[in-house]
N, C-alpha and C positions, 0 to 999 in steps of 0.2 A: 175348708177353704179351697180353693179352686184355682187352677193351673193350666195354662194353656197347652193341650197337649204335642205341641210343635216342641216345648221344653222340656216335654220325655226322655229326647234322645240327649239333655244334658244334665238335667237334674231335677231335681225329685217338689211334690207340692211343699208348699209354705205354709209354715204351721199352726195350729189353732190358739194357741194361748202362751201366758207365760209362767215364770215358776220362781221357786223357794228353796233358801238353802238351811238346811238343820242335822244335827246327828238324827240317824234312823233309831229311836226310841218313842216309844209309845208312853212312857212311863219313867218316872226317875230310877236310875239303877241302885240309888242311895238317896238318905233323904235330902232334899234340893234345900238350898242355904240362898238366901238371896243375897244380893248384892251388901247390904249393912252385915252378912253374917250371921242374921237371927233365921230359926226353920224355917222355910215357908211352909205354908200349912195347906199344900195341895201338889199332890204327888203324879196329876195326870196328864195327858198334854191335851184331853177336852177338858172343857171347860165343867163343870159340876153344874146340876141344876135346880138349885136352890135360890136364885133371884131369874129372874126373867127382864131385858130388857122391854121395855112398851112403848116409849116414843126419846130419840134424842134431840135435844136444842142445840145447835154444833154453830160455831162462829170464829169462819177460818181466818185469816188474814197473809195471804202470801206476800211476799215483796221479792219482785223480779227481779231488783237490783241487786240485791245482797244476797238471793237465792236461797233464803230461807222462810221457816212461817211459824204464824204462831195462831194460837184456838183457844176458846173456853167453850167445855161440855157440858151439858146437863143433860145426866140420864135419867127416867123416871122407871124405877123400878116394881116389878112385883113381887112379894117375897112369897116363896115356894114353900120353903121350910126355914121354922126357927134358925137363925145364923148369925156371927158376929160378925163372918168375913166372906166378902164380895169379891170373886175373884173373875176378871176379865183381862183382855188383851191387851199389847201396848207395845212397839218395836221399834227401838232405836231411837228413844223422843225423852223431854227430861217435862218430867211431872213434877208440878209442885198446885200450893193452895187448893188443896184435896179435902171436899168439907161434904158433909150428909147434911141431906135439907128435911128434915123429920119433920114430923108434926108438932115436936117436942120444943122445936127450935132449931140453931144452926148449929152443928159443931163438926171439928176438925175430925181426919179419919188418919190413922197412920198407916202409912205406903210401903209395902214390901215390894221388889223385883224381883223375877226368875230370868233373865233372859234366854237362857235355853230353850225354853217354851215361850218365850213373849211371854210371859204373863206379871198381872199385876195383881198382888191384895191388897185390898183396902179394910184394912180390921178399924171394927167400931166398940166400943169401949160398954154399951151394952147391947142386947139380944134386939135386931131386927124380927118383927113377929110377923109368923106367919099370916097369909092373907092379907096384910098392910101394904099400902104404898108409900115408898122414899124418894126422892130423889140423890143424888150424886153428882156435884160438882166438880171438874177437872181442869186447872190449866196446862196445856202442852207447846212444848216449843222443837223442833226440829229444824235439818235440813233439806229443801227440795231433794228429792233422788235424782241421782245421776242416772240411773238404770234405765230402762223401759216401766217400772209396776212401782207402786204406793204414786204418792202424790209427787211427780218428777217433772223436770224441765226440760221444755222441749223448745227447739229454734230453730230457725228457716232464714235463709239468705234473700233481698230483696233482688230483682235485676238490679238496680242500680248500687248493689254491693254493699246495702245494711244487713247487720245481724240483728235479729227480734227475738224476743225469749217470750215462753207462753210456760203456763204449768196446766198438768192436766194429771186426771188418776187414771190408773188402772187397777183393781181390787180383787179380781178373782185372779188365785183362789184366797189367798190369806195374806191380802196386803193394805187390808183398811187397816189393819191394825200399826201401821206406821204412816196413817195421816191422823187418824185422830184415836183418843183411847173407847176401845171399844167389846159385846160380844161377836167377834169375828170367827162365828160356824152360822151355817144356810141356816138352820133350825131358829135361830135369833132370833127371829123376825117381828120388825118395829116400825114408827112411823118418823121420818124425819124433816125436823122443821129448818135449813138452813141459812145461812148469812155468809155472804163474803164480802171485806174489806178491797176495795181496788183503788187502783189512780184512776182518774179520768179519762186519761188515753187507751186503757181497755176497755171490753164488756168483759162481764161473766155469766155464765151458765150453767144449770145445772139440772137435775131428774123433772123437777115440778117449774112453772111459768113464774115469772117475778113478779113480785107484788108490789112492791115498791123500792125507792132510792134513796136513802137519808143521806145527807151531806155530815161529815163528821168535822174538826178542826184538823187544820195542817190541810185542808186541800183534799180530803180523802173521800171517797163516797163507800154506803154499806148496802149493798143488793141483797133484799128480804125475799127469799121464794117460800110459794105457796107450800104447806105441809102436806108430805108425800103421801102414800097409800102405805100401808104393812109390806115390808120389804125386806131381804135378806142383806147384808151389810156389803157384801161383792157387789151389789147394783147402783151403790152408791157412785154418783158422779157430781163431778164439777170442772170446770175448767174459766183459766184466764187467759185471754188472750185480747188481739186486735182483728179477730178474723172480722171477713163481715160475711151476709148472709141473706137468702133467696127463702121465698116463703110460699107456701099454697095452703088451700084448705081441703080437706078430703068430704064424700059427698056424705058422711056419717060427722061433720063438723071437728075432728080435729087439725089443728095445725100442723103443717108439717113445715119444718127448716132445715137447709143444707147450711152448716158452716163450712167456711173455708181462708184459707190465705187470700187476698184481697184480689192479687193478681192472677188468681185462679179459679176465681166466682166464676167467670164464665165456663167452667168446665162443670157446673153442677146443675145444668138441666137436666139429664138425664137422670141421675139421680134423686132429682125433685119429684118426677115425672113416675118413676119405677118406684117410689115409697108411697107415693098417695095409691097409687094402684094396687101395692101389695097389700099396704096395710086394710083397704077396703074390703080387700077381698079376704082376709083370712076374718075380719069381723063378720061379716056374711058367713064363711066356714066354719068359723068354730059355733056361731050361736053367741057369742059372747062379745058384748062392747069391747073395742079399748080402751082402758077403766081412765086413764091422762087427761088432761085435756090438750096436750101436745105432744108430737115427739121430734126431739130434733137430731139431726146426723152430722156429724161433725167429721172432718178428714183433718188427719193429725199429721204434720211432718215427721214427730218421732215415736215412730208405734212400731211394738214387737211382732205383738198377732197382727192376724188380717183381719178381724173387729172386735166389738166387746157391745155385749147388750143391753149395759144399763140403761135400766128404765127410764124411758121417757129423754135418754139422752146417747143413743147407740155412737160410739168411738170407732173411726176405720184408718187403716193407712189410705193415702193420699190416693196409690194404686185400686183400692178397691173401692172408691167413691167416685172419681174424678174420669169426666168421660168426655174429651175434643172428639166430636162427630166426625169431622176433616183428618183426623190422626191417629183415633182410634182403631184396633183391630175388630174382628167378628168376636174371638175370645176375647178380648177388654168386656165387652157389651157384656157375652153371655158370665164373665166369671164378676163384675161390678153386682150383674142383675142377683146373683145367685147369691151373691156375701150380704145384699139388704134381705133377700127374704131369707134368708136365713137369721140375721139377727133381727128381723120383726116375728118369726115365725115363735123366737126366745121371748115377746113380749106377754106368750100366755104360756107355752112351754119352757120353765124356769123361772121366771119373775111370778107368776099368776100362781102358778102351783113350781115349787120349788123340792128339786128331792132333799131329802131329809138329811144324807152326810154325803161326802163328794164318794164314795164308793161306789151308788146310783148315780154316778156324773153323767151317763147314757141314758137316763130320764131326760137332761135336758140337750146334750148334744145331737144323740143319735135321733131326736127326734127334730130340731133344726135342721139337719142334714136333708133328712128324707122329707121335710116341708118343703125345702126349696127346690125339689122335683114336683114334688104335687102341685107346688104354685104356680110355677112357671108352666107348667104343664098347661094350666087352664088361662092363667092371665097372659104369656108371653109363646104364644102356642110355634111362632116363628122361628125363637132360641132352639126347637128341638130340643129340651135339655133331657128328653128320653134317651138319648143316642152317646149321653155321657155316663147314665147312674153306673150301668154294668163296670166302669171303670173304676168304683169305689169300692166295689165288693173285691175285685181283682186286688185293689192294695191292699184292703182288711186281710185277707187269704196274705198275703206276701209276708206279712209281718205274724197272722195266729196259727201260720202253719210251721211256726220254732219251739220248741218244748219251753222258750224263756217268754210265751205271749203269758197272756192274763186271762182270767173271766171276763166278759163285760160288767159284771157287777161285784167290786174284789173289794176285801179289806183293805181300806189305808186308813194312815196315822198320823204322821206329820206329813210336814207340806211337801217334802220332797217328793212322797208316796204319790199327793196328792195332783203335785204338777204330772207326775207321771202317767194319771188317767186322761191327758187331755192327748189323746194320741187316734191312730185310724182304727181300734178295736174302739174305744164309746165312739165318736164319729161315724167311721164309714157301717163298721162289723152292724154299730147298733141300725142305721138306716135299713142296712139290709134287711134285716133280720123281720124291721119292722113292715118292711118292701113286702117279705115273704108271709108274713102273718095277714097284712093286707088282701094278699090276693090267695088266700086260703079260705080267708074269712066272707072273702067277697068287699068290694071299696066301700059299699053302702052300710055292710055292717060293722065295719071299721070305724066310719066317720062318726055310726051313732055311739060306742062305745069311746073311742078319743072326747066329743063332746060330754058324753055322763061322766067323765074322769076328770076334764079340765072344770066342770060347773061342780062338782061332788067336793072338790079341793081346792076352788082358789080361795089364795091368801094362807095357803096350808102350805104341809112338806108334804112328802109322799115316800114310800118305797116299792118296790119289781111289782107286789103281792097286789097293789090299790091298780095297776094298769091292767093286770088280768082278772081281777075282779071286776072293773069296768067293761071289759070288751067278753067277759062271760055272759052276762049279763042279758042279754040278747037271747039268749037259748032259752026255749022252755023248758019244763023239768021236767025231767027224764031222758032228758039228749047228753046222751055218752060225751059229749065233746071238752075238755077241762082244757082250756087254755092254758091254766097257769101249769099245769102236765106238762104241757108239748111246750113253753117257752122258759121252764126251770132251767130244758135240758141243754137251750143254746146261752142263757144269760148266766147260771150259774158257774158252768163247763167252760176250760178255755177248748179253743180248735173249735173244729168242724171236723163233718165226716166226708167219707169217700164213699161213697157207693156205689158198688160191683154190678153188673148186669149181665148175665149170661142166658141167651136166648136158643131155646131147643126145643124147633117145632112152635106149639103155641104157647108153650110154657115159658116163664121170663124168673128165673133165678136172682132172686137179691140178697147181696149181703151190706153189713156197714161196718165199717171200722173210722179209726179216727185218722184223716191224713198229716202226718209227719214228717220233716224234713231230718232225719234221724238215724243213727247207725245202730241205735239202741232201742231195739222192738218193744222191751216192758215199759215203755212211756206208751204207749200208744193201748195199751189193754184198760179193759172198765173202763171204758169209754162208751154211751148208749146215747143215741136221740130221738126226738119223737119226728121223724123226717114228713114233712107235705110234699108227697112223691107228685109229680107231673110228666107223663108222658105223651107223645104223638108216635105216630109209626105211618111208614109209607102209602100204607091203605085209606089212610083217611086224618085228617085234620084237626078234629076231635080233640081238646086237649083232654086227657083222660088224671084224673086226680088217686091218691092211698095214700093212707099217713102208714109209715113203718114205723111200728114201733118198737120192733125187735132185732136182735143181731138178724136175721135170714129172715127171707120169708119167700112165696113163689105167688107171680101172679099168671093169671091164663088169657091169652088174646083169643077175640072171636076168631082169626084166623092167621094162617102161618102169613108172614111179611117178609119184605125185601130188608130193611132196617127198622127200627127203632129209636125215638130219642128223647131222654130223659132230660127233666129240669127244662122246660120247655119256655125260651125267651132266658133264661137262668133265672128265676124267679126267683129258686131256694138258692141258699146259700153251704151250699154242698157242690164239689165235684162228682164225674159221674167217668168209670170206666167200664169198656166194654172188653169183656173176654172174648173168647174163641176166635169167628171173624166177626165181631161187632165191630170193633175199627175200621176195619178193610169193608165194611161195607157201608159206614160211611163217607168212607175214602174214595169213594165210587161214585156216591150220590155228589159229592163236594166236585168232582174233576167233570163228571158228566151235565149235573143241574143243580148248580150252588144254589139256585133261589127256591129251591125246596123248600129249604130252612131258611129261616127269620136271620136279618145281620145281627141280631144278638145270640142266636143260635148259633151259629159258625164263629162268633168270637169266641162264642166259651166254649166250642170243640177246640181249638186254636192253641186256649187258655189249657185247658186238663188236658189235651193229650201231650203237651211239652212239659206241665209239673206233675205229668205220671212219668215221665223219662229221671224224673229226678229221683223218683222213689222205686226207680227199679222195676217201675211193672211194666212200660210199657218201651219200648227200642226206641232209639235215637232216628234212625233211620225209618222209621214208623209215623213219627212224627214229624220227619224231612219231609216225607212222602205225602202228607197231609197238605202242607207247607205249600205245594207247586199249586193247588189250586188257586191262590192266592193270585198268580197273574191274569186271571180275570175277576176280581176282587176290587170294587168299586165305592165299598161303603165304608163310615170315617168307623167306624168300631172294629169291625174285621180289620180293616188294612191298619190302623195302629197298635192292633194285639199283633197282628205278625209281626209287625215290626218291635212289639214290645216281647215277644220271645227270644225272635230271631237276633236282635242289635246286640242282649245282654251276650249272647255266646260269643261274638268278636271281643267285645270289651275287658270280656274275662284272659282273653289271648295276648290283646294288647298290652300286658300286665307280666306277660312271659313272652321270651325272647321267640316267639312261631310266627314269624314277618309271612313266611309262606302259606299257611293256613290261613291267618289270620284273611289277608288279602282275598285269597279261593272263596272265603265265607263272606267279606266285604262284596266281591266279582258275585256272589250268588245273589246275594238279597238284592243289589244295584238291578241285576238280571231281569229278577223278579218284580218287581217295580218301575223299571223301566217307561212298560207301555202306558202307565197312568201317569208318571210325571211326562211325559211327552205332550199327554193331552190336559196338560195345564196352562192356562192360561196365564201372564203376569199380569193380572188384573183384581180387580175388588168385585168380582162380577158373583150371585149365583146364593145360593140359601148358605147362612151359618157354620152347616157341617159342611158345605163345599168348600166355602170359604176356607173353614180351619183346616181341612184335608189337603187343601192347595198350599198354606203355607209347613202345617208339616213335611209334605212331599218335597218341596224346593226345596225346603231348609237341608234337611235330609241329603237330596242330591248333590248342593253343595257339599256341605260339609264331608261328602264323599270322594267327591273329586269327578261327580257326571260332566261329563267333558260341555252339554248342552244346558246346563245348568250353570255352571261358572264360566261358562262364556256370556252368557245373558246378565248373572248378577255383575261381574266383569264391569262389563258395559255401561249397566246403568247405576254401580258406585263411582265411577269416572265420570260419568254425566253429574250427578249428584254432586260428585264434591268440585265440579266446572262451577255450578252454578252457587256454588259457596252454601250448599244444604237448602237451597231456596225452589229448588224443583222437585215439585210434589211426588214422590214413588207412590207407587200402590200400599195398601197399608201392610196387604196379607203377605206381600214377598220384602219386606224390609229387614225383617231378621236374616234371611239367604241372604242379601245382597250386601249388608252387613255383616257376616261374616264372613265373607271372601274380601270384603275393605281388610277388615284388619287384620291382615294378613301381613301384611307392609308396615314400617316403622310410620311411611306419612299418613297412610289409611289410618292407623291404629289415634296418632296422634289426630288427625281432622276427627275423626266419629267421637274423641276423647273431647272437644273444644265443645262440639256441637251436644256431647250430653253435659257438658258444664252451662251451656247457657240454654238451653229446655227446659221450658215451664212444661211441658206435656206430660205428665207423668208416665204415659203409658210408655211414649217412645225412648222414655228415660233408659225407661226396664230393661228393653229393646236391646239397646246398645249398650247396657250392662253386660246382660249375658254374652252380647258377643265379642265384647274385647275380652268377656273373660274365657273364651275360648278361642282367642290369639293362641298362633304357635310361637307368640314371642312371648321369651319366659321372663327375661325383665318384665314386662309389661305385666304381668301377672302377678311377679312379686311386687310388683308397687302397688298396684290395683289392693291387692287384699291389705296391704300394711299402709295405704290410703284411706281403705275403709274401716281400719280399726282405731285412726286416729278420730274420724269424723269429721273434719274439716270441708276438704274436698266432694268425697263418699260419704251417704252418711252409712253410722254406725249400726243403723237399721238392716242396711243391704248387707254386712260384712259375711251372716250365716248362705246366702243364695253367691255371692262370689267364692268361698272359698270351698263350697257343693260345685260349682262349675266350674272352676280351676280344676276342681277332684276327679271331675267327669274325660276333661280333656286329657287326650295323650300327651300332651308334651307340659302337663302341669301336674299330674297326680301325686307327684312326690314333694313338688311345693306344697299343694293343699295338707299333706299330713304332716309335714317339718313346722309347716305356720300353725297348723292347730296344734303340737305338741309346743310349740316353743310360745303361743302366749294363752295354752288352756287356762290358767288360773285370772286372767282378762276377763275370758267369755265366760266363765261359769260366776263372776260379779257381775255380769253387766247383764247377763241371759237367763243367769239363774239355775241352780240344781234343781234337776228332773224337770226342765222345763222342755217342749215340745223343740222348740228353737235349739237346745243340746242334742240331744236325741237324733234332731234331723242333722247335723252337724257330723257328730259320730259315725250317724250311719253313711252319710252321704257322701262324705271321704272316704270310705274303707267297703264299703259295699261290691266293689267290682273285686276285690285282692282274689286273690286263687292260685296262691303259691305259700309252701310250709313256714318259706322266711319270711314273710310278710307278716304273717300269722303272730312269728312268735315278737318279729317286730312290735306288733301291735297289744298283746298280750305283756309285753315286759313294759310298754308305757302305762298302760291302764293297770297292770297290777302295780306299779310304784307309786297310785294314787290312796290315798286314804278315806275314808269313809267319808269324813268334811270335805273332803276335795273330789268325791263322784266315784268314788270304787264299786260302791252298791247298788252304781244304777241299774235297771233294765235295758237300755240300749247300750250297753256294754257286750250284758250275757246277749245281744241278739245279734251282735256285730264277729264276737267271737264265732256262733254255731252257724252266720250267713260264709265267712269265709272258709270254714270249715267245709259244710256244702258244699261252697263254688269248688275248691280241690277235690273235695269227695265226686264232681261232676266231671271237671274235668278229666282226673285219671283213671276214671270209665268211658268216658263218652269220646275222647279225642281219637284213637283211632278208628272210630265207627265211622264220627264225621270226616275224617280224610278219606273212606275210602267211600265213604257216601257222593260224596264232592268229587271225587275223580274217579267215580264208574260213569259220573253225569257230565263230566271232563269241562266243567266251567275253567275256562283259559281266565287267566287276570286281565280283567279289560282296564280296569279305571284303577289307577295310582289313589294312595291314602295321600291325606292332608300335604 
């Protein structure tokens, strides 16, 4: 999901999915007793595979009123192996009239529960034979979820001050099993025939087109949709509401629909416009129809993630669908454009070919990701969204350079495991990876290996071994080349490597090891990868290519050179150090002719020579020194990797009582940036990356205290709130000008009134983040204990305000009081090991860089219990990030004082 990088400097992207809470066992520890007391007669938390679902007939009937629902199923079964007892899903729902529809005739089944594991048996009285078909009968009855995920209620305020209630699902990863009873693992895969019960004052919708509409008694109507295609149970969608909705046809004859809240239709051409395009074009790319015959896109008031791709029915929040051309920003465009082809890109990657268990969860994420580069790349060639990828690899690295990351392809077990794979290792790690196998392979032989995988496998699962069999496949016999070799060693492997480069004469020295953020060296041993070396050197342009496959190796240039430089564009997803004077000599090429290198070439020098300062190889003042070239520095990727190295070193200050440094290092970066925000315009003028580079800069110089910068925002927030919000600002400086309003109790309260009555969604956002980076701290603690009531706020926003309460100085300590004083809220309503915890976690605690904080944060999370999140993974990674930050700081702080005052930056500009 995608974040406008103006929001860098407060907090972190928004996360991909949501999650589930359960003890960490795979397996009963003893044998499991169901709910009556009698054994249950299945010890594992998958499912056994001795029946097979083949098609469900499901017939839901929610009622908004009473905010509950009720269903009858019929599943038709295969039977695998002789069995008496059918054992599937079923969570938090009361089952009764449980009958097997045999051949024999009808008869009753008796119902066991584990709820430990969701699961259900249904023992039958004699042997279901193999190779036969049964059906299975279900009634269930439930409550709507309150939550974000299974079948939950959602509701939206009208301008004229009604509350409307809609229900709608969210299923991945393992939450169909609490709308209807079900087999709830990818591997399932079945055809669904549905029905939903409504009033008349809704529509309903769902995966497949409606067939028709029976009228029932009492006034009710039943919406009959068409039967699905073979589908994994997470795809599964429906929803009720009173949205209404915009329609096109694409030039391959599918439908396409935008829903939405009524009063907000008009914000969904874009989106109309950007889905017939994408989806054209990846049917042309992949070779493969879109098997629907429609797809519709729905914007949800109360959504966790930022979309979800079921089939034929893709789910967004409001933000990531909904586009005012008049209000919208250049990131609104490019990050709306990039969340649909990412969830159409899921229409063949995932839905079409589904991996086999959520462990390969980077089968279908990582390849989402790295579609909505490729796509945009050819259909929206204006978005630039090349100018952004390099920035996802930078996060993947942030998070697999802790000893507590994962492999991209890990064992999990239950859901919590499970929620825990939806994070920036399967997303960003895998895109890359995928980036870098691309352009190894060359694009051409890429596309034809992805097409023989997705046509080899639709309507199947898949595991790692079916994608590198397909993209080998290409090679004649006898070429050395094994794909699945060289991508065992990045998908089974957590980290990456680092690789050394020492140049002597025309010889070029390599070595690799694994990069670690670590005080403890035997993490980092047996670690090997098969590297796609790329290099250029000052002599010539050439990108020259070698796969390392060994710890060392030496390679020889035609001729002695001025510099060298590896990973060329950062293709690979490796950092790259240079010994002797390899730094210093491109410390030279950078200060004398930056444009040697590519701007994605200088972001990732930028990138590695500041987290080689963290592992000790490379000086602090080495990487200062780097740093100055940056004030002629004009492009959006360089200039917000500087500023994404250089900003975290203040914020870690701001956290210890060093007013004086901290400022010297604020007085620096200002210094240094200076001359480009001068030549900013406050206008909407200029390409995309202009665009967003002009509102990160202003933003920036605000929030800094640039004397020419809040004097202009100043201005035209006074002007703005003269004309009672009714004078048009620019779009790209309304975050700046926005935060320098709410600076003031009346600033704070107008931009407060003005996001209460915006239908815009984008500007909503807007003026979220920036009250919640008011230096007024009431206003901060109401803000987050507003949004976790949901009334006001919704409930949706509560994870992104109390991330930017956490970011701001004069809130950091509200954000961790409010997450520890209502953790046991957010992990019901968010969910255990959900991406939305995770980013919460970290996003509060992330800057700390002092021992007491540390242990502060250590004695709340150790007094958690396993049920309540003690096990997570964003726990171990919050502990070894602040560990870090102090292990950085009391090395580097002196170097940088005296870096800073040999270069005698005077304090020009006052903080907040």
């Amino acid at each position: 999901m995608f974040v406008a990088p103006l929001l860098l400097l407060l907090s972190l992207p928004f996360p991909p999915s949501s999650g589930a809470q359960l003890p960490n066992q795979n397996q009963a520890k003893h044998v499991p007793v169901a709910t009556n007391g009698q054994p249950f007669p299945w010890h594992h938390m998958r499912l056994p595979k001795t029946v097979s679902p083949l098609h469900y007939d499901l017939s839901v009937h929610p009622n908004l009123t009473t905010l509950d629902f009720t269903g009858i199923v019929r599943i038709q079964l295969n039977v695998l192996e002789d069995t008496r007892t059918i054992v599937l899903h079923a969570k938090k729902m009361q089952i009764s009239n449980v009958l097997l529809l045999a051949p024999e005739g009808v008869r009753p089944l008796q119902v066991l529960e584990y709820p430990p594991f969701h699961q259900l048996a249904l023992r039958s009285d004699s042997v279901l034979t193999r190779g036969r078909r049964y059906e299975v009968q279900l009634q269930f009855a439930a409550n709507l979820s309150d939550s974000f995920h299974g079948f939950y209620k959602g509701s939206y305020r009208t301008s004229s001050g009604e509350d409307r209630v809609l229900a709608s699902t969210q299923f991945e990863a393992t939450f169909a099993r609490g709308a209807f009873p079900c087999f709830d693992e990818p591997a399932f895969k079945a055809n669904f025939t549905i029905r939903i019960i409504r009033e008349p004052r809704h529509i309903a919708i769902s995966n497949m087109p409606k067939v028709k509409t029976v009228e029932l008694p009492g006034g009710l109507l039943e919406d009959h949709f068409d039967t699905s295609v073979q589908m994994s149970t997470y795809l599964v969608a429906y929803i009720v509401s009173d949205f209404s909705s915009v329609s096109r046809t694409t030039q391959h004859g599918v439908k396409i629909s935008v829903y939405a809240v009524a009063e907000k239709i008009d914000q969904t051409a874009f989106a109309l416009d950007a889905a017939v395009k994408l989806l054209d074009f990846y049917d042309d790319y992949f070779d493969i129809p879109y098997p629907l015959p429609k797809q519709d896109l729905a914007a949800i008031p109360d959504f966790q993630s930022g979309a979800m791709e079921n089939w034929g029915l893709t789910t967004y929040r409001e933000t990531g669908l909904l586009f005012d051309p008049d209000r919208s920003s250049a990131s609104d465009k490019l990050g709306i454009t990039k969340v649909i082809a990412h969830e159409l890109a899921h229409q063949w990657f995932g839905n079409l070919v589904t991996m086999e268990w959520w462990n390969d969860l980077w089968l279908n994420e990582g390849f989402a990701k790295f579609m909505e580069f490729i796509s945009l790349d050819i259909t929206y060639p204006e978005l630039q969204v090349d100018d952004f990828f390099l920035g996802k690899c930078f996060e993947a690295m942030e998070v697999d350079s802790l000893s507590s990351s994962h492999p991209v392809s890990t064992h999990v077990e239950n859901p919590t495991q499970i929620q825990e794979m939806f994070d920036d290792v399967s997303y960003d790690k895998g895109a890359c990876i995928l980036n870098m196998l691309r352009d190894f392979l060359t694009p051409d032989a890429f596309e034809i290996g992805i097409i023989r995988y997705l046509k080899r496998y639709s309507y199947q699962n898949t595991v790692n071994s079916h994608l590198w069999e397909s993209l080998t496949d290409k090679w004649f016999s006898g070429d050395e080349l094994d794909v699945r070799a060289i991508m065992d060693t990045w998908t089974l492997q957590e980290g990456f490597p680092l690789v050394t480069v020492e140049v002597k004469g025309r010889e070029v020295r390599l070595s690799q090891e694994r990069y670690l953020k670590t005080d403890d060296p035997s993490l980092t041993e047996g670690f090997l990868w098969q590297i796609p070396l790329t290099y250029m050197t000052s002599a010539s342009s050439t990108i020259h290519r070698f796969l390392l496959k060994t710890k060392t190796d030496v390679l020889y240039l035609p001729e002695e050179v001025d510099w060298v430089k590896f990973n060329v564009d950062m293709s690979g997803y490796y950092m790259v150090h240079y010994t002797g004077q390899g730094w210093n000599s491109i410390i030279k090429v950078l200060q004398h002719n930056h444009t040697a290198l590519s701007s994605n070439d200088r972001a990732s020098l930028i990138h590695n020579v500041f987290q080689l300062v963290s592992i000790g190889k490379v000086r602090l003042d080495t990487a200062l020194e780097l740093s100055l070239y940056l004030s002629r520095e004009t492009e959006i990727m360089a200039v917000t990797q500087g500023f994404g190295e250089l900003v975290p070193l203040y914020k870690l200050m701001e956290k210890r009582d060093m007013a004086a440094l901290e400022n010297q290092m604020k007085g620096y970066i200002v210094d240094l940036f200076h001359g480009l925000m001068d030549r900013q315009e406050w206008t909407d003028s200029g390409s995309v990356s202009e665009r967003m580079l002009r509102s990160y800069l202003l933003l920036f110089g605000c929030v800094r205290n640039y004397a020419p910068c809040v004097k202009k925002a100043t201005q035209l927030f006074s002007q703005w709130k003269d004309s009672d919000g009714k004078m048009s600002l620019p779009v790209d400086v309304t975050m700046a000008v926005f935060m320098v309003g709410v600076r003031t109790p009346e600033g704070w309260d107008f931009l407060f009134e003005k996001y209460r009555s915006s239908l815009q969604m984008s500007v909503r956002s807007r003026m979220k983040s920036a009250m919640a980076y008011s230096p007024l701290k009431d206003k901060l603690q109401w803000m987050m204990e507003q949004s976790l009531q949901g009334e006001v706020m919704k409930t949706q926003d509560l994870p992104d305000v109390i991330v930017t309460v956490s970011k701001n100085p004069y809130g950091y300590q509200l954000g961790w009081e409010f997450l520890k004083a209502n953790w046991h809220t957010m992990i019901k309503k968010f969910d255990l090991g959900s991406s939305t915890i995770s980013y919460l976690v970290t996003g509060v605690t992330n800057q700390y860089s002092t021992r007491e904080k540390l242990d502060e944060v250590r004695s709340f999370f150790g007094s958690l219990t396993e049920e309540t999140g003690s096990e997570m993974r964003c726990i171990r990674q919050t502990y070894e990030t602040i560990e870090d930050n102090i292990r950085w700081m009391d090395t580097n702080v002196p170097l940088l004082q005296a870096w800073l005052d040999k270069r005698g930056h005077r304090v020009l500009h006052e903080d907040l």
